[in-house]
C-alpha positions as CSV (number, residue, x, y, z in Angstrom):
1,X,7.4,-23.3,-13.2
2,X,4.9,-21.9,-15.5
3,X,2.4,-22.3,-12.8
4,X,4.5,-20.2,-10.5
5,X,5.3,-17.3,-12.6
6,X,1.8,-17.0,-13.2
7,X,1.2,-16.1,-9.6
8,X,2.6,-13.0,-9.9
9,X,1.1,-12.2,-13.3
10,X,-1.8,-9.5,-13.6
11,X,-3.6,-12.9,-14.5
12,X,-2.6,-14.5,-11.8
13,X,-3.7,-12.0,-9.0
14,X,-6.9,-11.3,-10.6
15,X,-7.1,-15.6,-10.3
16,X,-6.1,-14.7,-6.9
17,X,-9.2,-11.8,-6.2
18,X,-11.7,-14.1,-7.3
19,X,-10.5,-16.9,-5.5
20,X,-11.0,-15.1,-2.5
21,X,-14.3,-14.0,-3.3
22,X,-15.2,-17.1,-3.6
23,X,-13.5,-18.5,-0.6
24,X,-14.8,-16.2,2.0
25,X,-18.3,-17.8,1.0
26,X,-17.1,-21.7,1.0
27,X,-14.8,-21.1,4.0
28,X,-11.9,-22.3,2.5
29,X,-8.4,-21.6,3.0
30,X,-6.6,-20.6,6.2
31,X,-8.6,-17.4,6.2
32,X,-11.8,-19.5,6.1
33,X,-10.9,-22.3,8.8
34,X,-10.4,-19.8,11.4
35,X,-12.6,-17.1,10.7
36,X,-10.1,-14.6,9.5
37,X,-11.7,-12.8,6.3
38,X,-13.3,-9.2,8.7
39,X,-9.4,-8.9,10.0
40,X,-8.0,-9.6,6.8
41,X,-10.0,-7.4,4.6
42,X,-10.1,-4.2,7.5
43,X,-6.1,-4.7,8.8
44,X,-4.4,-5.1,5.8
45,X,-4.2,-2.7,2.8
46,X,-4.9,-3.8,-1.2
47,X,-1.0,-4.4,-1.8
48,X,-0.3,-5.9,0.9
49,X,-3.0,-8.6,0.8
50,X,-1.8,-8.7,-3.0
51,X,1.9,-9.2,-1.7
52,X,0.7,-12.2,1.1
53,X,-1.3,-14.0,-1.2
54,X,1.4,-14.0,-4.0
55,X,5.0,-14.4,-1.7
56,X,3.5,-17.0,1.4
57,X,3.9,-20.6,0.1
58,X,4.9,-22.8,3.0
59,X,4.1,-25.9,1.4
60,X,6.5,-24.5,-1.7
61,X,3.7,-25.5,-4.3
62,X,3.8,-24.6,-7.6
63,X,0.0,-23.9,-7.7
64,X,-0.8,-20.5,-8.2
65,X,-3.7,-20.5,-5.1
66,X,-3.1,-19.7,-2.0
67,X,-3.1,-21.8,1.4
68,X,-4.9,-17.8,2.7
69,X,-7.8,-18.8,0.3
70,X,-7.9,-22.0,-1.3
71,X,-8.2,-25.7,0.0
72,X,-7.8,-27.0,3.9
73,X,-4.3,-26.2,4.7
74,X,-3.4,-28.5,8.3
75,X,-1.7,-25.5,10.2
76,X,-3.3,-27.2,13.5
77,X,-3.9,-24.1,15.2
78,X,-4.9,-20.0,14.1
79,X,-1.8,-19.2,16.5
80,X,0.4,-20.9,14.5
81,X,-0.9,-20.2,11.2
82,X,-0.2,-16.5,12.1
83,X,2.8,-17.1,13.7
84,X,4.6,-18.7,11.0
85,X,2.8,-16.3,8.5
86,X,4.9,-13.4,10.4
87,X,8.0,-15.0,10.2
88,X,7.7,-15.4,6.5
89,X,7.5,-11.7,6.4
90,X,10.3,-10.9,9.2
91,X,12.6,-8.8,6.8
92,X,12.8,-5.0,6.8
93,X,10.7,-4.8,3.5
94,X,7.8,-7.0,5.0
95,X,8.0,-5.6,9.0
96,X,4.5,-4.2,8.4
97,X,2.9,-7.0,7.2
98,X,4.6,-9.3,9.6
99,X,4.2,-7.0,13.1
100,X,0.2,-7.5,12.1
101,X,0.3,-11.0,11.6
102,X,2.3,-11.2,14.9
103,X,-0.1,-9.0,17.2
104,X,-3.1,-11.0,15.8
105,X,-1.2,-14.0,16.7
106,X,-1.3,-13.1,20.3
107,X,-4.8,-12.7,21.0
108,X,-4.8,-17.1,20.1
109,X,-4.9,-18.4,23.1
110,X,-1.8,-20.8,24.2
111,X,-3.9,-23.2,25.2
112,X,-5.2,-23.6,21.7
113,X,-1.0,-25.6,20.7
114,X,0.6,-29.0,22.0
115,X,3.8,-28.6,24.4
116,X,6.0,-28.6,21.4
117,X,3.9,-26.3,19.3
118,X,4.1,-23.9,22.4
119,X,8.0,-24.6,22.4
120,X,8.5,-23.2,18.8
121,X,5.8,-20.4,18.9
122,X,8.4,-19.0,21.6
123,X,11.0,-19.2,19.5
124,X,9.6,-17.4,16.8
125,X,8.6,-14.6,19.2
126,X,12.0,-14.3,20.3
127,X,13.3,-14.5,17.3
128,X,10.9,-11.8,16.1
129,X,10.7,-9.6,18.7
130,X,14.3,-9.6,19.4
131,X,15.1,-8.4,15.7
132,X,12.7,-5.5,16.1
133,X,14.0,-4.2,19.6
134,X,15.1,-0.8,18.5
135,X,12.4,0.1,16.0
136,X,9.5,-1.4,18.1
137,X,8.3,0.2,21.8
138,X,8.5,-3.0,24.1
139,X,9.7,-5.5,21.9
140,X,12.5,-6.2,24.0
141,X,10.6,-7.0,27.1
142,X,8.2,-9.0,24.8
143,X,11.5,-11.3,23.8
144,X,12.4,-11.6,27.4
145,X,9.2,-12.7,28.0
146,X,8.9,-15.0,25.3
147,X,12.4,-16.3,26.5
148,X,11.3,-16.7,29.9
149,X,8.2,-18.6,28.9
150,X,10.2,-21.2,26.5
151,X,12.2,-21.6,30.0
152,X,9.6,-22.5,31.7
153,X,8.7,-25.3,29.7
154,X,12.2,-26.2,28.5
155,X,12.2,-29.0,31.4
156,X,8.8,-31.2,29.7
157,X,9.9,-30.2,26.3
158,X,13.2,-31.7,26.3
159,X,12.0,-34.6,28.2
160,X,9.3,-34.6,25.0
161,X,12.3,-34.4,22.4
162,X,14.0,-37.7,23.6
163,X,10.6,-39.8,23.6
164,X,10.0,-39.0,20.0
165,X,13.5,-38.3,18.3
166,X,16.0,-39.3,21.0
167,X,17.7,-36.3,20.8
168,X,17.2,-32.3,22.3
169,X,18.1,-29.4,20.3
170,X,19.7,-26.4,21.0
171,X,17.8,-23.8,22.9
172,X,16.6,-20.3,21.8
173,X,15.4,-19.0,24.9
174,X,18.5,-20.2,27.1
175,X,20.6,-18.5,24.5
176,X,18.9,-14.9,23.8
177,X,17.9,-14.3,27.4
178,X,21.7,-15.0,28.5
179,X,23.2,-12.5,25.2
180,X,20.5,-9.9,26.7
181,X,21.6,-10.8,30.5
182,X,25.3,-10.7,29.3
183,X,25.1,-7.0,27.5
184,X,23.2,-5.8,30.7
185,X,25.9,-7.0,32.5
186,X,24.3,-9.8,34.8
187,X,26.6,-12.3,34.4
188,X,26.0,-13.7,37.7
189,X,22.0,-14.3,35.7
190,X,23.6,-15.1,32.7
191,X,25.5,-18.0,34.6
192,X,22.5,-19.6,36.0
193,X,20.6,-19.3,32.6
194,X,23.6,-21.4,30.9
195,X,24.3,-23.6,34.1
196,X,20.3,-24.9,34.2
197,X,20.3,-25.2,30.3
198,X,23.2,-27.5,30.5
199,X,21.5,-29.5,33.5
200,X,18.9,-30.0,30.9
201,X,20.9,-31.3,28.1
202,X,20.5,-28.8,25.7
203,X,22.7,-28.6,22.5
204,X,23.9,-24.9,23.2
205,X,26.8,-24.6,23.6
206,X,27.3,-23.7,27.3
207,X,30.8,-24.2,28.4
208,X,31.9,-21.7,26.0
209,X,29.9,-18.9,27.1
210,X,30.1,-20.2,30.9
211,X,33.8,-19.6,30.2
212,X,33.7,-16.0,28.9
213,X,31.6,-15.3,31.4
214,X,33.5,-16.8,34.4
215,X,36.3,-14.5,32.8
216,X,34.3,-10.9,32.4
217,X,33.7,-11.9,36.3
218,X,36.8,-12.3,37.4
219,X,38.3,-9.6,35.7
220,X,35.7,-6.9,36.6
């Protein structure tokens, strides 16, 4: 514990300063692995580098360093590293910080994650984008598309799921881009989302949707 509450100590971030100092010379850290120190230092400001280094801990250590600066973190990819750094930051408080993460994200190529690691880096820009719609231009259309994409694949990946845990999760894609079809009032769309999800075997729940839409249908 003591370890933790130093992180956020004037000690600890001046630990923190010099650590990265240090790290952008022996290439350590996330930052290091994959070339990120020029975009870190010139996108982000003093505080919010400060807030990053002290709040991101996705291995839940106790250690005061940071995975941004310190060791050989296995993220696998820059995409995802970014990716998941967003997410950790998708709150009103840290939008800035997480939108930033999120654009660099997208200039990683796709082709740089495995079929499942594509899978979830959909998700989490749905999930992202989705939340942002009406304070971000196009973040809408960049959910659909995310949604789309997750589609696309959702074939393979569930076909992956059973070979490795015998069993396929619900779907994020199937289920956003028929909420988004279903406000716009395709339900006919909506329908064929839930109705190929289903074929699938996705966990969503289908039927129940399939029902209420079958309904707004028939009434309408």
């Amino acid at each position: 514990m003591a370890a933790a509450i130093a992180s956020f100590s004037p000690a600890g971030v001046k630990a923190m300063a010099n650590t990265d100092a240090q790290s952008q010379i022996s290439g350590e850290g996330a930052l290091g692995l994959f070339g990120l120190w020029d975009w870190w230092n010139k996108t982000f400001t003093a505080d919010q580098r400060t807030r990053v280094l002290e709040e991101y801990n996705p291995f839940f250590s106790d250690s005061a360093a940071s995975p941004l600066t310190t060791g050989y973190p296995s993220f696998g990819s820059a995409r995802y590293f970014l990716s998941s750094t967003a997410m950790w930051f998708n709150n009103p408080s840290g939008f800035e910080i997480a939108l930033k993460f999120m654009d660099k994200a997208q200039s990683c190529p796709i082709s740089s994650l495995s079929l499942i690691r594509y899978h979830f880096d959909c998700m989490e820009r749905i999930r992202f984008y989705y939340r942002w719609r009406s304070e971000l231009d196009g973040a809408l259309q960049s959910a659909i598309e995310a949604c789309k994409e997750q589609i696309g694949i959702a074939e393979d990946v569930a076909r992956q799921f059973l070979l490795e845990d015998n069993y396929i999760p619900h779907h994020t894609g199937y289920e956003q881009l028929a909420i988004i079809y279903e406000k716009q009032k395709d339900f006919h769309s909506a329908i064929d989302l839930c109705v190929l999800g289903q074929s699938q075997g996705w966990a969503n729940d289908f039927e129940k949707r399939l029902s209420r839409l079958r309904k707004k249908i028939a009434s309408a």
